[in-house]
N, C-alpha and C positions, 0 to 999 in steps of 0.2 A: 904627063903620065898620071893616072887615076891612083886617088890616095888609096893605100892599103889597108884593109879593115880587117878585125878576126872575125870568122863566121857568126860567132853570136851575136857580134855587136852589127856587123851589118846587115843582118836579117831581122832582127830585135822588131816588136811592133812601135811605129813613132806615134800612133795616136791611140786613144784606149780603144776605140770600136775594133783595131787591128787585133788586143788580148784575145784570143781563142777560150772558151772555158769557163769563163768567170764571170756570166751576165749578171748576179745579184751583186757582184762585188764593182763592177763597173757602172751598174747604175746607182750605187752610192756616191762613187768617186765621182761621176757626170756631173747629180747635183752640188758636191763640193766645189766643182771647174765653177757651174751655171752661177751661184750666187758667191762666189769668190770668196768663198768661207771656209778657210782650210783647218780643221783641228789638228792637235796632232794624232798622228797614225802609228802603230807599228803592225808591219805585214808577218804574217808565219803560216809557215806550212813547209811541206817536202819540196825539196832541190825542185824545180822546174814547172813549177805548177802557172810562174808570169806574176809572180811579185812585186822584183823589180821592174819589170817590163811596163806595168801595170803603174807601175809611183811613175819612171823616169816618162810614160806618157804623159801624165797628168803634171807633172812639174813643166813638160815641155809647152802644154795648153797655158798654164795658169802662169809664165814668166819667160816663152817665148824664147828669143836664143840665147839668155842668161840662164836659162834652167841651171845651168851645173854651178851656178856661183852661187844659188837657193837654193841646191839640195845635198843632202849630204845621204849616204849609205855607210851603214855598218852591216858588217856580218858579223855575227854572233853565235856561228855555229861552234858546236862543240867536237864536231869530225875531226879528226887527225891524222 
């Protein structure tokens, strides 16, 4: 039986070329992957623009299928 995913996450871009939108911000993150030199980052902007989409590609590049044990997400919205 095929694992069951929720739509965002199983259409999510896995590599950053997949982010739609955000070529100046991706060719930042590209040279961060290329020379393994990660500062730290914080993403912002409006719901849906591929922020996280945009990190969990780049953490998926730079730590392979430990990404999630080396990345951590916060949200900090103030919406209620």
């Amino acid at each position: 039986m095929p694992r069951e995913e929720i739509w965002t996450e199983k259409y999510r871009p896995r590599k950053r070329e997949e982010v739609a939108g955000q070529n100046a911000i991706i060719n930042n993150l590209t040279s961060y992957v290329r020379k393994r030199n990660l500062p730290h980052l914080i993403f912002s902007g409006p719901a849906g623009v591929g922020k996280t989409a945009a990190a969990v590609a780049m953490a998926r590049e730079l730590y392979g299928d430990t990404w999630s044990e080396n990345f951590t997400e916060l949200n900090a919205s103030d919406f209620r």
